[in-house]
C-alpha positions in Angstrom: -23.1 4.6 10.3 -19.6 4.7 8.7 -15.9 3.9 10.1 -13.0 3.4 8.1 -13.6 -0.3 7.0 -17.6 -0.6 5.8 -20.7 1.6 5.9 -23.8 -0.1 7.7 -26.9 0.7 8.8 -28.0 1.9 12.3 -30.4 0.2 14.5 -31.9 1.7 17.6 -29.9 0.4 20.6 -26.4 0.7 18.8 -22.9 1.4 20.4 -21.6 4.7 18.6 -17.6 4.1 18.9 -14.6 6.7 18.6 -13.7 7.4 14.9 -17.4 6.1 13.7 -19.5 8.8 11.2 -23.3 8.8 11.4 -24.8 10.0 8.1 -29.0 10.6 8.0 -30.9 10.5 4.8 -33.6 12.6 3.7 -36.2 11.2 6.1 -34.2 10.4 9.1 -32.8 11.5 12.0 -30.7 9.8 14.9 -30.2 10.7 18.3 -26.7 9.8 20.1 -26.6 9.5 24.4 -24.1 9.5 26.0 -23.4 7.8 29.5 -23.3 11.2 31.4 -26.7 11.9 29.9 -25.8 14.1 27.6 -27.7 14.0 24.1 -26.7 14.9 20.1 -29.9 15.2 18.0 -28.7 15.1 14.6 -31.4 16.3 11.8 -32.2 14.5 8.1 -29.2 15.1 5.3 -26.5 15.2 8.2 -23.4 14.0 8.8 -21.5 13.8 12.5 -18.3 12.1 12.9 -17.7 11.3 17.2 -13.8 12.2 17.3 -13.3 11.4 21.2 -15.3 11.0 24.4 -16.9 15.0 24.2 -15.7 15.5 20.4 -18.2 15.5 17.8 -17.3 16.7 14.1 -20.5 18.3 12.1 -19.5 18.0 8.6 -23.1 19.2 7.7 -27.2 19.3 8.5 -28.0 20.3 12.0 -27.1 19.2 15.5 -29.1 19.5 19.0 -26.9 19.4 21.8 -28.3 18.6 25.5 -25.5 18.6 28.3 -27.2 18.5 31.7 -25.4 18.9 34.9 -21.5 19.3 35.1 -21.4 17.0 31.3 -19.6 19.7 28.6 -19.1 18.8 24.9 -16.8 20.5 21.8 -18.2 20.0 18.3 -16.3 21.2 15.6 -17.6 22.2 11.9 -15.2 23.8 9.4 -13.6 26.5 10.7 -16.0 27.2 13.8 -16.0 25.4 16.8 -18.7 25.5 20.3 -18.3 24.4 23.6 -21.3 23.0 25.4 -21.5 22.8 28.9 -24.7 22.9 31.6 -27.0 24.1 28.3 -28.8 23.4 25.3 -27.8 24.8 22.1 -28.2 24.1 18.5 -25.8 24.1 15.3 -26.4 24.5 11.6 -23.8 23.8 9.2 -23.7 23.6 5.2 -19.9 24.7 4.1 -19.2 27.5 4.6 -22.7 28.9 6.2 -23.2 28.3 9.7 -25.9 29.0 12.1 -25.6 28.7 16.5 -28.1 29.5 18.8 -28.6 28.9 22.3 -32.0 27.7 24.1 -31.1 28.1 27.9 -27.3 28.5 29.5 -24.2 30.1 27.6 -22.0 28.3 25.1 -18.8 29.2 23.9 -18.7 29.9 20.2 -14.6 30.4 18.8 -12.7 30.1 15.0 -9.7 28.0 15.9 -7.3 29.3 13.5 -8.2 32.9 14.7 -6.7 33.9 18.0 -9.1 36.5 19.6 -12.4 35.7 17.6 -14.7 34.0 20.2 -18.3 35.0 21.8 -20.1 33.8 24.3 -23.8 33.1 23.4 -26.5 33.3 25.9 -29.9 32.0 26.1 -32.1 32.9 23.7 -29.1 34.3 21.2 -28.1 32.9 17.8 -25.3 34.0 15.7 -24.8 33.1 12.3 -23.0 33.8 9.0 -19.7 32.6 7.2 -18.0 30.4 9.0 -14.2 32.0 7.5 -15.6 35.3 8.2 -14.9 37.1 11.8 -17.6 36.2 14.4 -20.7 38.7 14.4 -22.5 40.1 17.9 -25.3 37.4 18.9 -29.1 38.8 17.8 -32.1 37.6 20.1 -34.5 34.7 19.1 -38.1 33.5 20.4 -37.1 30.8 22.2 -41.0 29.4 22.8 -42.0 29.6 18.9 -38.4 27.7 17.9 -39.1 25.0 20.5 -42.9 24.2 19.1 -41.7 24.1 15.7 -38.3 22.6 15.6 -38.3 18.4 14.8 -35.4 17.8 17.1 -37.3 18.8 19.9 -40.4 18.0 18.6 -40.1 14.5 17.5 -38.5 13.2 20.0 -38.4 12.5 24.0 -38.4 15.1 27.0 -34.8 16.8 27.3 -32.8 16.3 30.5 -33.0 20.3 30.3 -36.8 20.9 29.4 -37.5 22.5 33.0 -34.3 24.9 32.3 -35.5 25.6 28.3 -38.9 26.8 30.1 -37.6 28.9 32.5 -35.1 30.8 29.9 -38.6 30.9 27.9 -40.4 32.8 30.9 -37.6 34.9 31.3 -37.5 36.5 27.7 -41.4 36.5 28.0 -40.9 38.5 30.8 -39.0 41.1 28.8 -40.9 41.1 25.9 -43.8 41.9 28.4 -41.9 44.7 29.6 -40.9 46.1 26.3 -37.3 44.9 26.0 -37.4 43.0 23.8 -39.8 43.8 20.6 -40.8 41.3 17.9 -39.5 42.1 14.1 -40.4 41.3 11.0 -37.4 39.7 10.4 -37.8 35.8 9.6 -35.7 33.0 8.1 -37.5 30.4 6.2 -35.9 26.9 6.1 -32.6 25.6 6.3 -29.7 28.1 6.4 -29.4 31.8 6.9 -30.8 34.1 4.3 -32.9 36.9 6.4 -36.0 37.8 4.9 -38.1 41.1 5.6 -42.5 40.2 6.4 -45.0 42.0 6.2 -46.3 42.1 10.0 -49.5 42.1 9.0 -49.4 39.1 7.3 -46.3 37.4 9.7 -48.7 34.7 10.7 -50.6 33.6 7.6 -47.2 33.2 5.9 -45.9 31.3 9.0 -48.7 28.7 8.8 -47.8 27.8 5.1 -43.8 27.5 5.4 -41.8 24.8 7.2 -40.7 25.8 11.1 -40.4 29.6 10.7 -39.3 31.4 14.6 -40.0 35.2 14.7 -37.2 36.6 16.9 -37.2 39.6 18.7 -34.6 42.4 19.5 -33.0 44.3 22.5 -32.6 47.2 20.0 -29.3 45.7 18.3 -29.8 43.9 15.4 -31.8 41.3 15.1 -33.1 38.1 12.9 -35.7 35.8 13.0 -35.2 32.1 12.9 -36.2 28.6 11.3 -35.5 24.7 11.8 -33.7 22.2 9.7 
């Protein structure tokens, strides 16, 4: 943990103060919570600088967001920012790549510096691409295989939204049961946003021997498949 005098190491308990940058190593991770409950997962090789009270600043790595209730958060990251209110949503960033996706309510993703360009993104949607490029339309995501696979979910305590995750889960089962939405074999393996084309018939083999990959499924618009820091 950095702020503009000294760098020092973080201990569990810690008071996380306006202006302060948390930086993780490659085996570490740190979760920040706030007093409305609200929670920032932040994944190994990351850096977050807390800018205000609901300001966070993801210079890169990846960041969970939990806000439960009424709580809303902003976290900037280049030239793309998200709004987070009443929803759990996750952001990858590595200059100028960027990667958003949603796990249950809607979030607000916008560029700043371009009047107009801003989506809404919906449970079970991601977007991703180049961050100085114009927004694309969200693509669909399997919501249950990213939540068993991803660390920041994974390795760490129940989220205050866990009962809302599973029933935005149930829902998109529900549709995939119904045909709606259709697996692809679309998948992204590792860290950032490269799309890669499988085999079907040998989606789940490959899975098993490469870190966190999510099949995603489509609506019949285009789709990708997703992976965890």
């Amino acid at each position: 943990m950095t702020n503009d005098a000294a760098r020092q190491a973080a201990s569990i308990g810690d008071a996380v103060r306006i202006g302060n940058e948390i930086i993780t190593g490659i085996d570490s991770h740190a979760e920040l919570t706030f007093e409305n409950k609200a929670v920032a997962r932040l994944s190994a090789n990351a850096a977050l600088t807390l800018k205000s009270e609901n300001v966070l600043e993801l210079s890169r790595g990846a960041l969970l967001l939990d806000f439960p209730g009424r709580t809303k958060g902003k976290v900037q990251a280049g030239a793309i920012s998200v709004v987070v209110g009443r929803a759990t949503a996750l952001l990858e960033y590595e200059p100028t790549v960027f990667k958003f996706l949603v796990l249950e309510g809607t979030a607000r993703l916008y560029r700043p510096a371009k009047l107009g360009d801003s989506i809404l993104v919906r449970a079970g949607q991601m977007v991703f691409g180049n961050a100085n490029a114009s927004l694309t339309d969200p693509v669909d995501f399997d919501i249950e295989r990213f939540v068993k696979t991803c660390p920041l979910i994974q390795n760490f305590a129940s989220l205050e939204n866990e009962r809302a995750i599973a029933a935005a889960n149930q829902r998109q089962q529900r549709d995939k049961s119904k045909k709606r939405l259709l697996d692809t074999n679309l998948i992204m393996f590792g860290g950032g946003s490269t799309v890669s084309v499988v085999d079907p018939d040998k989606r789940s083999s490959e899975a098993a021997t490469t870190a966190n990959p999510t099949a995603t499924t489509t609506s019949g618009s285009r789709a990708a498949s997703e992976t965890h820091p």
